[in-house]
C-alpha positions in Angstrom: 90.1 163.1 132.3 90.1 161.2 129.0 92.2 162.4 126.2 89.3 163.3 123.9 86.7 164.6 126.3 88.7 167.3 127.7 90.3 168.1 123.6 86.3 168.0 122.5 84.7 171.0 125.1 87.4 173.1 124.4 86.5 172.9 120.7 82.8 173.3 121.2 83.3 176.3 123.0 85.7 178.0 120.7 83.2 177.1 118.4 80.4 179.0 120.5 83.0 181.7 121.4 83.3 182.5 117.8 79.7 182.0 116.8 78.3 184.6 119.0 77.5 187.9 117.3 79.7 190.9 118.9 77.6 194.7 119.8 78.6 197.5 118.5 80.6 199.6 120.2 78.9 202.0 122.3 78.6 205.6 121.6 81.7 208.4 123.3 80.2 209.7 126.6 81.2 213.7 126.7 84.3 214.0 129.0 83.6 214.8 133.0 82.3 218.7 132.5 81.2 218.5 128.7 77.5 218.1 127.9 76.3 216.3 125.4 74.9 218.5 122.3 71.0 218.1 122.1 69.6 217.4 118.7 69.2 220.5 116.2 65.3 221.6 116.4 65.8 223.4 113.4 66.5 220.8 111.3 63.1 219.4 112.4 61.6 222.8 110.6 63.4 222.3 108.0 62.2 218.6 107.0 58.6 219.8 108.1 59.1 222.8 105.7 60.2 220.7 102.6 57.2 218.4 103.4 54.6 220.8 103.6 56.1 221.8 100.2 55.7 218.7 98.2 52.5 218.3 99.7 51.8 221.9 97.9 53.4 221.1 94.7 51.6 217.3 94.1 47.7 218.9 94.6 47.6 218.8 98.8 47.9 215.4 98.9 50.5 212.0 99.0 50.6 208.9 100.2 53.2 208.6 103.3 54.8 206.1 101.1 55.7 208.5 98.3 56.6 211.5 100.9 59.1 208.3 101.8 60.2 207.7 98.3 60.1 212.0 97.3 62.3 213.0 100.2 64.9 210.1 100.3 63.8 209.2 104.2 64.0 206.8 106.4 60.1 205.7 107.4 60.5 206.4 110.9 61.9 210.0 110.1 59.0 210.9 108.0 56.1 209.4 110.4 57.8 211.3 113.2 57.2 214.5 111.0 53.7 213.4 109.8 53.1 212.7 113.8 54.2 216.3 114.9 52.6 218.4 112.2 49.2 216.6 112.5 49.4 217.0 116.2 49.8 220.7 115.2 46.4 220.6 113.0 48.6 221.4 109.5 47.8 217.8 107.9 45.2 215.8 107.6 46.0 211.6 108.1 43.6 209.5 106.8 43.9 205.7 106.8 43.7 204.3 103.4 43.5 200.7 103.5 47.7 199.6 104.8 48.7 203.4 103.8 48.5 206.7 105.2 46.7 209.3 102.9 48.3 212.6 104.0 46.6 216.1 103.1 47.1 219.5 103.8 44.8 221.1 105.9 
């Protein structure tokens, strides 16, 4: 082997080695035995309560994007509640243009 090509693939793959994004780590498994601890349903009333309740207090009806902004939620949180209580026939979800007009029902 020559002196430089064996000194130059070394350095292009520490540079690759070092270049590559690392995961995150994964999450603890429960011990042999244990069982994991299901999410808390009630904590699912309780954000569907507080929406149903600023829904109440703004005249029956919000844009999802200021339930977003009012509650301090992540998008996905608050379209999973908009998803489970018009499934239940307590909203109404009307498409408005790029936005979801939510009413009570």
């Amino acid at each position: 082997m020559r002196d430089g090509q064996g000194a130059g693939n070394r350095f292009g793959l520490g540079i690759y080695a070092s270049s590559r994004r690392t995961r995150p780590p994964l999450p603890a498994r429960p011990a042999r035995g244990e069982r994991a601890v299901p999410p808390d349903p009630a904590a699912d009333l309780e954000l569907e309560d507080r929406f149903l309740a600023i829904l109440g207090e703004k005249g029956g009806s919000l844009f999802q994007s200021e339930i977003v902004k009012t509650l301090g939620l992540s998008k996905p949180t608050v379209s999973g509640a908009v998803n489970r209580l018009h499934g239940a026939g307590r909203i109404e979800k009307l498409r408005k243009c790029r936005e979801n007009l939510i009413r009570l029902n």
